[in-house]
Every structure is written in structure tokens, then in C-alpha cells.
Backbone as JSON, one array per atom type, in Angstrom:
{
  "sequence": "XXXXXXXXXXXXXXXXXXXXXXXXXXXXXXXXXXXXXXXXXXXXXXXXXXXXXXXXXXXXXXXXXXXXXXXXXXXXXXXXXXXXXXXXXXXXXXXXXXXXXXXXXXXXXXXXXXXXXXXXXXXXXXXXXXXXXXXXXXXXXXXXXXXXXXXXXXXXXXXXXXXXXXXXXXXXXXXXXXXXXXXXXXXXXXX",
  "N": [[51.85, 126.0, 169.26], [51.93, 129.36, 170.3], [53.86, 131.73, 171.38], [52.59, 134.82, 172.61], [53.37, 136.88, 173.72], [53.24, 139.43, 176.31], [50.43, 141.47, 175.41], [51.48, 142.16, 173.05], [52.66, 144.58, 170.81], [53.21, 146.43, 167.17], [54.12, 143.74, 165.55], [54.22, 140.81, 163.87], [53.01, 137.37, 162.98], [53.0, 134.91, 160.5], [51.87, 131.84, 159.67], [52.72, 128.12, 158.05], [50.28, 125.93, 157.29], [50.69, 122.2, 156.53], [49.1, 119.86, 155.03], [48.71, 116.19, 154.32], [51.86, 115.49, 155.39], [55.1, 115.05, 156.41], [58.3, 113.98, 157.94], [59.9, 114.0, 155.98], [58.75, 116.18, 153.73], [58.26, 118.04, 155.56], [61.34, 119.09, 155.96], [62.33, 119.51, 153.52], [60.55, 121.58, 152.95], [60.96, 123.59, 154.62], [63.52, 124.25, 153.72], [63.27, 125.3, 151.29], [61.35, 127.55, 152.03], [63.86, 129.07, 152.74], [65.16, 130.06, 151.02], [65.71, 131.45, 147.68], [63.74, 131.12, 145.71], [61.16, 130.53, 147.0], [58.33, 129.16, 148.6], [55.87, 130.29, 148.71], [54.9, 133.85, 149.34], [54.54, 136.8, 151.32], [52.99, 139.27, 150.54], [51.21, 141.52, 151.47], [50.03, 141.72, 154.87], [48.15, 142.82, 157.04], [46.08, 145.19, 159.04], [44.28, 146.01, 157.12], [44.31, 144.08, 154.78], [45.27, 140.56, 154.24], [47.83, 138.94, 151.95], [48.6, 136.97, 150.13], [51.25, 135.6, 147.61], [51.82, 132.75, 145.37], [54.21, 132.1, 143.75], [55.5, 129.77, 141.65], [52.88, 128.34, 141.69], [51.77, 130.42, 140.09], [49.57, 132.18, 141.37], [47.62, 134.16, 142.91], [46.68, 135.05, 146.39], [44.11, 136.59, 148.39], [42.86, 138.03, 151.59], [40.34, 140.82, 151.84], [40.36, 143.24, 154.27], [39.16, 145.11, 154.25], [37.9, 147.84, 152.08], [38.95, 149.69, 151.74], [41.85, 149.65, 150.64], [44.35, 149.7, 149.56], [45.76, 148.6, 146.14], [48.74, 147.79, 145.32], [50.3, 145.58, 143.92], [50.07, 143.03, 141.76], [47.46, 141.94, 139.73], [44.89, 142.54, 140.32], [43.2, 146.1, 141.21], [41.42, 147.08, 142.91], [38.75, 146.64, 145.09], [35.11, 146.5, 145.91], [34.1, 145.93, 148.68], [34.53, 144.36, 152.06], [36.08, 141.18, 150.88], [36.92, 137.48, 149.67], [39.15, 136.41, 147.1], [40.91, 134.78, 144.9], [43.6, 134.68, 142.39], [44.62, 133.37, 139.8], [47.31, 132.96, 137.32], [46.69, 131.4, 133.89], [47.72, 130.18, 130.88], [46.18, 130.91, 128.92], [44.61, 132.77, 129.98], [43.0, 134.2, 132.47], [42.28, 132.52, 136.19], [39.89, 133.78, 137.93], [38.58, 133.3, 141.34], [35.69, 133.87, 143.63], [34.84, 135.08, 146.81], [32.2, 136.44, 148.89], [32.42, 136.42, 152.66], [31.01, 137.02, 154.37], [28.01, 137.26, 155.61], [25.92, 138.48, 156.08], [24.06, 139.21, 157.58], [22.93, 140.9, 159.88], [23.64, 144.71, 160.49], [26.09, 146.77, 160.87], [28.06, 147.12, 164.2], [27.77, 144.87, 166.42], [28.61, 144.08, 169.05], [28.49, 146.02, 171.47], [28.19, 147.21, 174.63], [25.23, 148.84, 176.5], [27.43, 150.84, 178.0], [28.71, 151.89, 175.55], [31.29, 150.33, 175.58], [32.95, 147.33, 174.62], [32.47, 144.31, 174.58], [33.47, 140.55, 173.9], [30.76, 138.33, 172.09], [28.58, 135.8, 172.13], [27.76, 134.1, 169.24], [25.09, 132.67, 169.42], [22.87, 133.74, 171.0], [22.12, 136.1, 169.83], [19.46, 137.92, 168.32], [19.86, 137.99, 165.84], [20.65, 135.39, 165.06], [19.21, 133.59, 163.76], [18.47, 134.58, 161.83], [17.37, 135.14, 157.67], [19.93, 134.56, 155.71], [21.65, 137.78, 153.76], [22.22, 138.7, 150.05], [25.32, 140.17, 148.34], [26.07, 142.75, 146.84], [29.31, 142.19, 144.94], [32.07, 144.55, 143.82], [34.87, 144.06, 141.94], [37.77, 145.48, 140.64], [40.37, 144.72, 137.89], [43.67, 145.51, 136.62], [43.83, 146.25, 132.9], [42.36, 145.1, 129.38], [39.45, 143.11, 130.1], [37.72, 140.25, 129.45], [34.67, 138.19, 130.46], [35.33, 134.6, 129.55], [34.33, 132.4, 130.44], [31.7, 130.93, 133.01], [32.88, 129.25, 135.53], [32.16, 128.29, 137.95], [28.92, 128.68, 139.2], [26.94, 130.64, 141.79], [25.12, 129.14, 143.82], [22.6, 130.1, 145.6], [21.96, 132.65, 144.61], [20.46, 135.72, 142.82], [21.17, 136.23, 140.42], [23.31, 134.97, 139.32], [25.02, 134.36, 137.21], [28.42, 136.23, 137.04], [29.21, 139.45, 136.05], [30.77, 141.87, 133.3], [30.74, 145.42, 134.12], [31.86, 147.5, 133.53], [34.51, 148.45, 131.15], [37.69, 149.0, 129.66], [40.68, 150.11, 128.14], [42.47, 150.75, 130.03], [41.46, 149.47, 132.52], [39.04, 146.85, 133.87], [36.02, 146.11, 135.11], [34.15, 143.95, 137.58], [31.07, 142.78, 138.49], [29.86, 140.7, 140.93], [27.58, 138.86, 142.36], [26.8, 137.6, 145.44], [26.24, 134.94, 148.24], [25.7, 133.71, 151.57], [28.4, 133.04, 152.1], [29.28, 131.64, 150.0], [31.64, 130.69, 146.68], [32.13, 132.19, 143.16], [33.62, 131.37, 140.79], [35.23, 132.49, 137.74], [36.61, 132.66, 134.12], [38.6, 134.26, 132.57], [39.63, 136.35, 129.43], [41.94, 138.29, 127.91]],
  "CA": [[51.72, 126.88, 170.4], [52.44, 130.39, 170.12], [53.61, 132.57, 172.69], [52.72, 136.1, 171.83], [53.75, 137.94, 175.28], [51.72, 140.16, 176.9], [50.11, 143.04, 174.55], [52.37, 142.94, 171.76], [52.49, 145.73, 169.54], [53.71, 146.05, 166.09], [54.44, 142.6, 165.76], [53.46, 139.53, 163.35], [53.58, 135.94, 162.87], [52.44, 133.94, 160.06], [52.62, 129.82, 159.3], [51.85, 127.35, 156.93], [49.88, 124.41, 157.32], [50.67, 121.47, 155.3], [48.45, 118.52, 154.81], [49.34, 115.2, 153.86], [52.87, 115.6, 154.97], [55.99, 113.45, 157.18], [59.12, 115.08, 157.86], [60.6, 115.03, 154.79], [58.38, 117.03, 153.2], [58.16, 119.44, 155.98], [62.5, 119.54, 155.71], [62.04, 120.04, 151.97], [59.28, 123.16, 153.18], [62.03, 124.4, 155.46], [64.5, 124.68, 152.95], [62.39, 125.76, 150.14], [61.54, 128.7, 152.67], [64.96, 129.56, 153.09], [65.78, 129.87, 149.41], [65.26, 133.0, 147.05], [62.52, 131.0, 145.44], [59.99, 130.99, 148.11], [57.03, 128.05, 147.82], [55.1, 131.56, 148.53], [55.27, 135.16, 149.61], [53.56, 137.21, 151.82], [52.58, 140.66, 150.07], [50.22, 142.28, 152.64], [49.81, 141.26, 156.34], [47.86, 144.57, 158.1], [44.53, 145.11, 159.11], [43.17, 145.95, 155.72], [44.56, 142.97, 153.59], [46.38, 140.22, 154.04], [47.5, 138.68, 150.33], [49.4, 135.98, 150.16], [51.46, 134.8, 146.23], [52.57, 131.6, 145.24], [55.04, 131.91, 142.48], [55.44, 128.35, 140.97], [51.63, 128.24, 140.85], [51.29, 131.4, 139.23], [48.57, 132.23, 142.1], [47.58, 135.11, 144.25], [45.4, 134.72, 147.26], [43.7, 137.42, 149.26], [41.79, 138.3, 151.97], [40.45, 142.2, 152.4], [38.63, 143.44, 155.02], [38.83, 146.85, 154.42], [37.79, 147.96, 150.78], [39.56, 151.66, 151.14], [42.76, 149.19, 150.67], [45.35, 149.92, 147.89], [45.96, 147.01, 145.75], [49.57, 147.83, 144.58], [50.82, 144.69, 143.52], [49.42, 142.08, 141.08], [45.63, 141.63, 138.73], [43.67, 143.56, 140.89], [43.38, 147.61, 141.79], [40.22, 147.8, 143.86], [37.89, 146.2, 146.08], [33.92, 147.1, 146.31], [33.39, 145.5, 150.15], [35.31, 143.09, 151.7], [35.65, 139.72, 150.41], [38.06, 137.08, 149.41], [39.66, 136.11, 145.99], [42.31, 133.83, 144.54], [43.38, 135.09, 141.28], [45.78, 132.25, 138.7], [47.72, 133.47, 135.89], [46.66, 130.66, 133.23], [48.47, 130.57, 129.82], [45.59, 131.34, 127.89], [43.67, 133.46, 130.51], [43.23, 134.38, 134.18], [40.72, 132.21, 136.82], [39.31, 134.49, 139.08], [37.16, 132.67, 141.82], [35.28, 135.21, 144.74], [33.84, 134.65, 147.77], [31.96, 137.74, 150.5], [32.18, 135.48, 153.47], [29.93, 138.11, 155.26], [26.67, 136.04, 155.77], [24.87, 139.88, 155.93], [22.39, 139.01, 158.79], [22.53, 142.05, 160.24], [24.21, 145.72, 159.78], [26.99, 147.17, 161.64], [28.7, 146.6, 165.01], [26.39, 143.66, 167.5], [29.5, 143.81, 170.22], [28.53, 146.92, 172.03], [27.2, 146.93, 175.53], [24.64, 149.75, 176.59], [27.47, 151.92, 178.06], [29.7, 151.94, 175.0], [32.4, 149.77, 175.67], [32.85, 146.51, 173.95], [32.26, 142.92, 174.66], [32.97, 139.7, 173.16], [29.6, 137.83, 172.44], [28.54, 134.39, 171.26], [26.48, 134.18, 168.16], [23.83, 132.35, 169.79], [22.32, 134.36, 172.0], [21.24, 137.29, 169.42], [18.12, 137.84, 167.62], [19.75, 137.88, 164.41], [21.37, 134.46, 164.72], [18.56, 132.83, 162.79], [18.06, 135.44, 160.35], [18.19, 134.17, 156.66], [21.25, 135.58, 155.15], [21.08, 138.31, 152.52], [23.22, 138.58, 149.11], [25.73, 141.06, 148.46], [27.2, 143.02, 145.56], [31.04, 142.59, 145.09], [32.53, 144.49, 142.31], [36.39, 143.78, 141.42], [38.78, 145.89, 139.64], [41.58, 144.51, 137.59], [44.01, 145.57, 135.15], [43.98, 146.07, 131.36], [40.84, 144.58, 129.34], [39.38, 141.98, 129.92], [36.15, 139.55, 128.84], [34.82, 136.68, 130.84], [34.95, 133.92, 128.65], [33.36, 131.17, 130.98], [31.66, 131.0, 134.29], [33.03, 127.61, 135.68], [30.93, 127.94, 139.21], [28.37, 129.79, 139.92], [26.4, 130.8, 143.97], [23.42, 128.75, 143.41], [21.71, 131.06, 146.32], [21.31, 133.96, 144.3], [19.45, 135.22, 142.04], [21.89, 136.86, 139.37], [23.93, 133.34, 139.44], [26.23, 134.88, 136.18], [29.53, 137.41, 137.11], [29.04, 140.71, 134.26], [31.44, 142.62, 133.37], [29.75, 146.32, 134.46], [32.74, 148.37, 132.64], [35.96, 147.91, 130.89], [38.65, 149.72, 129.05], [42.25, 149.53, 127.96], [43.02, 150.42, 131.56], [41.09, 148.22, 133.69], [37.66, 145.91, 134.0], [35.41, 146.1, 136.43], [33.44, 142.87, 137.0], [30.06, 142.21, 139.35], [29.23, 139.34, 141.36], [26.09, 139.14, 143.56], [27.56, 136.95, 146.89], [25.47, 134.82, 149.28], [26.02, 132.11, 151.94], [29.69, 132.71, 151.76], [29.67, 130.56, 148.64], [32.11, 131.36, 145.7], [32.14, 132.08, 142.07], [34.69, 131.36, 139.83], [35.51, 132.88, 136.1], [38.18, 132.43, 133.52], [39.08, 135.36, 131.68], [40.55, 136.52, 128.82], [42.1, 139.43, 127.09]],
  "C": [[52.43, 128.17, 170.07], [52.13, 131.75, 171.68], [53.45, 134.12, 172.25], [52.93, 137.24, 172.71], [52.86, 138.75, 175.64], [51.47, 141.54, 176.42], [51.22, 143.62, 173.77], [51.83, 144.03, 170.99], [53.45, 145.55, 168.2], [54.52, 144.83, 165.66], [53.55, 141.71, 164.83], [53.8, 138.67, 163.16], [52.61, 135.86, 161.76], [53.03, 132.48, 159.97], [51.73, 129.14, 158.57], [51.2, 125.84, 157.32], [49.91, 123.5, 155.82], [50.05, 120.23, 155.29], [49.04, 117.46, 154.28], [50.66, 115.2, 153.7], [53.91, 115.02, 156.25], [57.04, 114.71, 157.01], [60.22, 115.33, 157.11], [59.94, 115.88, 153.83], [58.63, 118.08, 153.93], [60.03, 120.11, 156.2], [62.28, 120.47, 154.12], [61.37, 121.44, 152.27], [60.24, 124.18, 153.22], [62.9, 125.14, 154.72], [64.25, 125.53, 151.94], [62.12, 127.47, 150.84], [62.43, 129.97, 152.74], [65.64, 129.83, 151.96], [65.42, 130.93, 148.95], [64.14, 132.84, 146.14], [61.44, 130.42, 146.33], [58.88, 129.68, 147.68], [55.63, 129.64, 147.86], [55.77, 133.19, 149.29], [54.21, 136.05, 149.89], [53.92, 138.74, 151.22], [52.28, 141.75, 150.58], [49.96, 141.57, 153.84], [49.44, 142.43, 157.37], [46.39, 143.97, 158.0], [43.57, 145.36, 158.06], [43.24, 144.94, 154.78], [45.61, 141.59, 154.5], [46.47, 139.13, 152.7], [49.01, 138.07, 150.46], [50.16, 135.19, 148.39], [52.24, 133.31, 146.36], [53.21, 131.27, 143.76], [54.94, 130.74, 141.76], [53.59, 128.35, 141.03], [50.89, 129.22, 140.43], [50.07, 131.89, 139.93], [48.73, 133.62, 143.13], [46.46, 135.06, 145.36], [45.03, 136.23, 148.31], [42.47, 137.32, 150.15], [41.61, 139.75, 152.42], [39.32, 142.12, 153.03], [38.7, 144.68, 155.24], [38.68, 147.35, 152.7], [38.02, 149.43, 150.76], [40.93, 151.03, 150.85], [43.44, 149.25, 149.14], [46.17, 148.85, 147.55], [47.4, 147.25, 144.69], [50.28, 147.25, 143.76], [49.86, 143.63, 142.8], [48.31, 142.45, 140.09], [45.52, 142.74, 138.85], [44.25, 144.74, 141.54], [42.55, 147.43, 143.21], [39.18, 146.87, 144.05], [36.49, 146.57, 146.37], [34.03, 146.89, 148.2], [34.96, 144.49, 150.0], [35.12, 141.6, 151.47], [36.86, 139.26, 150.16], [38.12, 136.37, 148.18], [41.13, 135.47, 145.7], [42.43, 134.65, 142.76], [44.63, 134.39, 140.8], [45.71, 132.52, 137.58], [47.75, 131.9, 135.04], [47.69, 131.22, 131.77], [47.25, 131.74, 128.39], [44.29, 132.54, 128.37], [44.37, 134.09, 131.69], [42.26, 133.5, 134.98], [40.91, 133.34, 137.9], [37.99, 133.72, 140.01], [37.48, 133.89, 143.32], [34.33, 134.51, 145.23], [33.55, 136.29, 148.68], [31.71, 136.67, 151.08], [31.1, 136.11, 154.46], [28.52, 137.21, 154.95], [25.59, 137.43, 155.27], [23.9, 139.82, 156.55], [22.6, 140.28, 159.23], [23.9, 143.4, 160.54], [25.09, 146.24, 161.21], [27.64, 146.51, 163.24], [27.83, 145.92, 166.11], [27.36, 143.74, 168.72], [29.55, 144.48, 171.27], [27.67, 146.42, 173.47], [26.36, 148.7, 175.69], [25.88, 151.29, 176.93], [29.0, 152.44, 177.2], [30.64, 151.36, 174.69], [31.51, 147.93, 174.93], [32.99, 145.26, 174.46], [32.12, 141.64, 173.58], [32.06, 138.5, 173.38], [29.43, 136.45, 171.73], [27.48, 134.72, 170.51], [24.65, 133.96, 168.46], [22.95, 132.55, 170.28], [21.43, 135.75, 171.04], [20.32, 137.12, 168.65], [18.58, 137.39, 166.57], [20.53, 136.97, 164.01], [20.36, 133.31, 163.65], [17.64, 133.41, 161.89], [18.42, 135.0, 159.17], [19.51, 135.35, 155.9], [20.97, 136.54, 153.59], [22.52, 138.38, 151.46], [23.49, 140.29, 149.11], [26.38, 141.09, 146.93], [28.86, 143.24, 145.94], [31.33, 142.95, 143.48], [34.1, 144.86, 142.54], [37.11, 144.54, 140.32], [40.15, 145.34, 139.14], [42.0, 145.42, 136.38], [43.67, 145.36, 134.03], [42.03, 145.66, 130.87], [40.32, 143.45, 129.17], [38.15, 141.23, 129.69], [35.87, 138.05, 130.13], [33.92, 135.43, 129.45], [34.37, 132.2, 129.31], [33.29, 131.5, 132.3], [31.64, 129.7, 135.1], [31.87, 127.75, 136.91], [30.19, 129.19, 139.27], [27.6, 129.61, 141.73], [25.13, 130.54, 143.3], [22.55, 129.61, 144.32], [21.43, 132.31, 145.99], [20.85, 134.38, 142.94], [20.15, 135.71, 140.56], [23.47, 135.72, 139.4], [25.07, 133.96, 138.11], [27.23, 136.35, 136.65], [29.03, 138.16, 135.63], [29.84, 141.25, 134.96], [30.38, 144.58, 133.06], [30.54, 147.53, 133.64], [34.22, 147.92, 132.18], [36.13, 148.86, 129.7], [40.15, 149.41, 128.82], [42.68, 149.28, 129.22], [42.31, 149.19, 132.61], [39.45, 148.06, 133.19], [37.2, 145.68, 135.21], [34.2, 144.71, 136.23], [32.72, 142.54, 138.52], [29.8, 140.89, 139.75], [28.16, 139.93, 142.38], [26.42, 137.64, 144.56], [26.3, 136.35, 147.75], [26.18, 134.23, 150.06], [27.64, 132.42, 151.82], [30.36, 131.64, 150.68], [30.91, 131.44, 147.61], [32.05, 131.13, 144.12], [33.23, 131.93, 141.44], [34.35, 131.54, 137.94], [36.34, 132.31, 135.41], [37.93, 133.67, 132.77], [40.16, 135.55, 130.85], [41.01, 137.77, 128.17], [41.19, 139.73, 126.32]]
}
């Protein structure tokens, strides 16, 4: 339960859910929390990102929903659209797996009423709730240069089913996916 008073402003909460867990794990959490090594660490928490690391598993997790968002910390610079990515520092690589959760039925804002003002609506009711979903390009900037040297999953719903790398240089690698279905792809990469 969270009480969040009435029309907070500048104000945030996050929390962790933990599965399969009794209350000595969730002491152990507590403490672990409270320590200078962290079981994670929140990075970004705003309306354009929020990007979540987990030190001990060498892991960064994001979700952007604004792709004018400056990616100061970690892999990745830059964002085509938004979408969400995990990115794990391996020994002999990186995995990168990407999802656009955006379905892409239909284009811009559906919440409006005729005289401007905004309403929230249920899915079910609009035309374009049983529209088939269309695929989307996401392209990803990281650091340095890099190759993909396997594509562990690919988005069986589309039709360019292999991530390419579209440019790369000492400084950074830019690398295409084509997105459906909110499915995700996963890479491994290497120097």
C-alpha cells in the first residue's frame, strides 16, 4: 500500500519485488540495501528514463520513453524510439537483449476528447483495438567498437529476424533491430 498524499510533486518512490522469498531473505535484502554495496542502483528515475544497475550481476536495465534522453552512464549513448533493454557485461563480450513494447496500432495521442482536454479510456472500445500490430525500427548506440558475434533470440514476427550493425567506429556502434509484438531480441557482442 502506498500512500502518496494528495498531488504530490517532485517526489518518488521505488521497490523491489522479490520472488521466491521468506523473511530471511527479505532481512538479508534489507541489509544488503543498507550497505555501500547495493544488490542494485537506481541511475535514472524521471519521465524520460528510468535505468536501473545491478552491480554483482554486472547488468544494466532500462526503460526509455523518451528517445531525446541522454544516456550518461554505462554501454549505451543513444536511443532511436522508445524501447527497453538490459545490457550484461560478460567476460568475453556484452549480451544485449531489446524489446519496443509499443504494439504500433495506431499513431499519436487516442486520449483526447473533442474539446481538447484529456480522458482516460479503455482499450476496448476503439477502432484500433483489433488492428494487427506493425514492426518498428529501433536503432541503439553504444560505446567503442563493436561486432555482433551471435544472435541468441530472434522476433519471429518480423521480417528482418537478424540485429545489423548499420555503423561502427572506434567511438561507438550503432546496431538495428526491426521490433514487433513487444517481443525481444537478444545479441552477444564483442569487441
Amino acid at each position: 500500500w502506498f500512500n502518496h498524499g494528495k498531488a504530490p510533486q517532485d517526489i518518488s518512490y521505488s521497490y523491489a519485488i522479490m520472488a521466491d522469498s521468506d523473511s530471511q531473505k527479505m532481512d538479508a535484502f534489507a541489509t544488503a540495501m543498507k550497505s555501500k554495496e547495493k544488490p542494485y542502483e537506481i541511475l535514472q528515475q524521471d519521465e524520460k528514463a528510468h535505468i536501473v544497475k545491478a552491480p554483482k550481476l554486472k547488468s544494466t536495465a532500462y526503460a526509455i520513453y523518451d528517445e531525446s534522453v541522454i544516456l550518461k552512464k554505462g554501454k549505451v549513448t543513444k536511443i532511436s524510439r522508445p524501447a527497453t533493454f538490459l545490457v550484461k557485461e560478460e567476460p568475453k563480450g556484452l549480451k544485449l537483449a531489446l524489446s519496443d513494447p509499443d504494439f504500433n496500432i495506431y499513431e499519436g495521442q487516442d486520449d483526447r476528447l473533442p474539446d481538447g482536454s484529456r480522458v482516460e479510456l479503455a482499450i476496448y472500445g476503439r477502432e484500433w483495438f483489433y488492428w494487427p500490430t506493425r514492426p518498428t525500427t529501433v536503432q541503439i548506440t553504444l560505446k567503442g567498437l563493436w561486432k555482433i558475434k551471435d544472435q541468441i533470440t530472434e522476433i519471429e514476427t518480423v521480417v528482418n529476424k537478424k540485429a545489423k550493425v548499420v555503423s561502427s567506429n572506434k567511438n561507438e556502434t550503432v546496431i538495428e533491430f526491426e521490433c514487433r509484438d513487444g517481443l525481444s531480441a537478444e545479441l552477444f557482442l564483442v569487441k
